[in-house]
N, C-alpha and C positions, 0 to 999 in steps of 0.2 A: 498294302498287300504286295510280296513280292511277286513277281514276274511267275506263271506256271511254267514250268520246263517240260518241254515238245514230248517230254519221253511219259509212254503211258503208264497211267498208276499203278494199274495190275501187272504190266509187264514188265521181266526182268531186261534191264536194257542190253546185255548181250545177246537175247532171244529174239533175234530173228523175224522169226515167223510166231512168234506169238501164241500158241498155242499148250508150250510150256509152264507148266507153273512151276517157278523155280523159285516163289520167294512163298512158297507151302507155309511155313513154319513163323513167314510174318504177321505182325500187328495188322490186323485186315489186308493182306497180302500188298500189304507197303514197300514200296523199295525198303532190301536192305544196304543201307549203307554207311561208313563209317565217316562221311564227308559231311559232318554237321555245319561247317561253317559256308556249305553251298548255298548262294543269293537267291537261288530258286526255291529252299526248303524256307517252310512256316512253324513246322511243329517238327520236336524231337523225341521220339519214343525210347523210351532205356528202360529195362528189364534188370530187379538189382535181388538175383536170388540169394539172400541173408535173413538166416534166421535165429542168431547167434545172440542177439537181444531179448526173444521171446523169457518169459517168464513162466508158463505151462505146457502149452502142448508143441510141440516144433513142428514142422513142416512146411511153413510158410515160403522156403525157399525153391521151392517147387511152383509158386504162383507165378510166376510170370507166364511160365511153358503153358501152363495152363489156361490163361487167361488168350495166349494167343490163338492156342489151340478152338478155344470157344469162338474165337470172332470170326472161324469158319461159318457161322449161323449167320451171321450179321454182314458179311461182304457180298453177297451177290443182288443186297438191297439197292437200286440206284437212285431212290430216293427213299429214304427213309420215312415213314409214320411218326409223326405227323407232320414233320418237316415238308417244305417242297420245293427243294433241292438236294440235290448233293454235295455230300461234304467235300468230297477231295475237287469240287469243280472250284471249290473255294482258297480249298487249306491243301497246300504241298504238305505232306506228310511223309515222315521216312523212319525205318526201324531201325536204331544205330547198336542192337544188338544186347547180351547182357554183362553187367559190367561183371569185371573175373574175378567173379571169390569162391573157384572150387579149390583153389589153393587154402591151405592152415590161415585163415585169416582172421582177428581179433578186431575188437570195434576199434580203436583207433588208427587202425592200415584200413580200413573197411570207410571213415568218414572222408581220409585224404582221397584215397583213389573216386569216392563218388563226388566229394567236393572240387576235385581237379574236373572231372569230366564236366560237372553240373557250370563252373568257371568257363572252359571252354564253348559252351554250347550258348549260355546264354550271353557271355560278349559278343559273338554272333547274333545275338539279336535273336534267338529262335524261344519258344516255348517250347517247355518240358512238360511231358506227360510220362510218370513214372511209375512201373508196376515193380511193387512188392512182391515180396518180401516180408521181415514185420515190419513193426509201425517206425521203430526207430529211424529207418531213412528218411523217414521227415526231420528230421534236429540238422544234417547236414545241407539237406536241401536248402532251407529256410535260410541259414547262414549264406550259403551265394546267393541267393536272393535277393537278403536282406543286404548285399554290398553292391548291387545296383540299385536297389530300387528303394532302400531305409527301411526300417521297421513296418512290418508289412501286414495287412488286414489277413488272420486266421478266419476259413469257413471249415468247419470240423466237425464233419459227420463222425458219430463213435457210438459205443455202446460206454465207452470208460473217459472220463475225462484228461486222461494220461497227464495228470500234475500231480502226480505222488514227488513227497520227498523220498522217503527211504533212503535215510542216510547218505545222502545225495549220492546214489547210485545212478548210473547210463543204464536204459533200461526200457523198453516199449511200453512201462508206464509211469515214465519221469520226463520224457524227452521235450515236452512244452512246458515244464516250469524250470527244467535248463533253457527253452528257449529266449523266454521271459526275463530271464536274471541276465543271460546275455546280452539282454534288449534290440532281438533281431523280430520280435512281432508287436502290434500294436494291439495288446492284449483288449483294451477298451474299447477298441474299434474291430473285436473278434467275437463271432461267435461258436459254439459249441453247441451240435445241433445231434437230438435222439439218446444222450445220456439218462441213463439208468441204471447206475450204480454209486458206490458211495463218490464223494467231490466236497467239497469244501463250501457249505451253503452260506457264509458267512456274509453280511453286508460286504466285507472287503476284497471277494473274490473277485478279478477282475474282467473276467468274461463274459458275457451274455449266455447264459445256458436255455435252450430250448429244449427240456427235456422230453424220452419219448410221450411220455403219456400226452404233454400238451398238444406236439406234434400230431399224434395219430388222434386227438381232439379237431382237430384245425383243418382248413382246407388246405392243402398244397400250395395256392398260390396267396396264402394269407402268411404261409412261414415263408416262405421266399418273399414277401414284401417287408415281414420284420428283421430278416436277415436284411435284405439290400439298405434298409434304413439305418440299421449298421453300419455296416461297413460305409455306406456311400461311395465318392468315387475313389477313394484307396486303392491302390495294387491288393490284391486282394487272390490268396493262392489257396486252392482249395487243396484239404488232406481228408482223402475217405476211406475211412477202415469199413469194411466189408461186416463185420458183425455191428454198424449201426445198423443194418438188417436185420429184421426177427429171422432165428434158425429156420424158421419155414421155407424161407426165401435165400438162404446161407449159411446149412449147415458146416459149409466145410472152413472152418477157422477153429482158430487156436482157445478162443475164449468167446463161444458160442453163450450168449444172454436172451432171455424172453422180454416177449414185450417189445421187439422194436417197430421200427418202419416198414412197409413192405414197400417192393421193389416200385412199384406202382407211385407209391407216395414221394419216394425218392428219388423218381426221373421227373416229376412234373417240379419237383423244386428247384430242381438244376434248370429247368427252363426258366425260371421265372429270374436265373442269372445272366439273361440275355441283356448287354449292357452295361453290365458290372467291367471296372477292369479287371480282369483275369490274368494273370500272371504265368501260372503254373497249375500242374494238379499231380498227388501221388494217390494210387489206390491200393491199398496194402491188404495184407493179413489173409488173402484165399488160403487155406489148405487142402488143396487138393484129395490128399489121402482120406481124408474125411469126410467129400462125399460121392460117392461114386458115380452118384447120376448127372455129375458133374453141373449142376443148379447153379450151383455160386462163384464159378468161374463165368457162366453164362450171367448172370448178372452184374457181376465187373467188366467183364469184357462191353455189355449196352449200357454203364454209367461212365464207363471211363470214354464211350462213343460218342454220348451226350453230351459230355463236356466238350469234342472235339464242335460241334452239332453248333452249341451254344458260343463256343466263340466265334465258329464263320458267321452265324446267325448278328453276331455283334460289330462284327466289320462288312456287312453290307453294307450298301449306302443306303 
């Protein structure tokens, strides 16, 4: 664990007197700052508004702003339910802003600028927490990953198994069997968790599929035990699209499916990753525009907390 630096969480460190909120607009009012390779930070927050990969309904590049906007609900908690502590007394956490594609930007300008940044952050030694976007900023992510730490244990929450071929199209539902053919995850030691939709059922597919129905069969801490048996102690990076969520719980995405998890189901499962090596996490696909009562930002915003939650939880002694 590194060192916590003197300066307070909530506060912006040129603020004085403290009474300021002048980081409003951050990941649970986290320092913002650009200085990710600081000895004092634990976790790196990056916000990657691109939705240029979506296949149906666009808007997903509006999730980040969203999602931080939600975890106004969630910061004035100072120890969270059920936890009994707090996070940031554990985890430096800092918000390094969102990466720049409101310029004309195409997926191949769009993988360098997030795989440079994702290179920097993690030689530093820091964990990445990444808000979407669509789902495709997982294929870039996974690739720097995958060049520290090898071929890396997938936990993938979805509603769609994203290994279409399609004429080997880049694409937010191709990007994990390009990642696979690349051999930056260790497809056998992955699984794929809340799918319900078509996927490739074949003896030769090589992922573990927990699909919803079995899932929302099971106790929460029964799929989190055949996950961890998976994976085992692998580098192990979690990718959660928001519509492994039933629309009830996340109307606002791009390719809204019935039948999934509720939110409910899928924070106790993330607990039950307490101990896992953790790596990373992206949580993609909110669309904002789609639901106004803002629901499904509020629930990315408390699983992508969780996962903050679950890794202090696992560097305790």
């Amino acid at each position: 664990m590194s060192k916590m630096s003197d300066m307070k969480h909530t506060a912006n460190p040129g603020n004085s007197s403290g009474f300021l909120d002048t980081d409003m607009l951050s990941y649970m009012r986290c320092p913002l700052s650009s200085h990710t390779a600081d000895a004092s930070v634990d976790v790196v927050v990056t916000g990657v508004p691109y939705d240029l990969s979506a296949t149906i309904r666009p808007g997903t590049r509006f999730g980040p702003e969203a999602v931080r906007r939600a975890t106004r609900h969630l910061s004035w908690e100072l120890r969270r339910w059920p936890w009994n502590f707090h996070v940031f007394d554990l985890l430096r956490v800092i918000d390094a802003g969102d990466l720049r594609t409101d310029l004309p930007i195409e997926r191949t300008r769009l993988e360098a600028l997030l795989q440079r940044h994702a290179s920097q952050v993690l030689a530093a030694g820091k964990i990445m927490l990444t808000l979407g976007g669509d789902h495709y900023i997982a294929l870039p992510l996974l690739r720097e990953h995958a060049k520290l730490y090898g071929p890396v244990s997938l936990i993938h929450f979805d509603a769609h198994a994203d290994t279409e071929y399609d004429n080997g199209e880049y694409h937010h539902g191709t990007m994990f069997r390009h990642a696979m053919s690349e051999g930056i995850i260790d497809a056998g030691r992955s699984v794929q968790v809340g799918i319900r939709t078509e996927y490739d059922m074949s003896p030769d597919y090589p992922f573990t599929v927990l699909d919803a129905a079995y899932v929302n069969d099971q106790r929460a801490e029964a799929v989190a035990e055949a996950i961890v048996k998976v994976v085992g102690d692998r580098p192990a990076y979690i990718s959660f699209d928001i519509d492994c969520l039933d629309p009830a719980f996340a109307p606002g995405t791009g390719t809204p499916v019935v039948g999934g998890l509720s939110t409910d189901k899928a924070l106790k499962i993330l607990r039950g990753f307490k101990g896992l090596n953790l790596i990373g996490m992206d949580l993609v696909e909110v669309s904002p525009a789609y639901d106004p009562a803002e629901i499904t930002a509020l629930a990315a915003a408390t699983i992508s907390l969780e996962f903050l939650y679950v890794l202090a939880a696992g560097r305790m002694p």
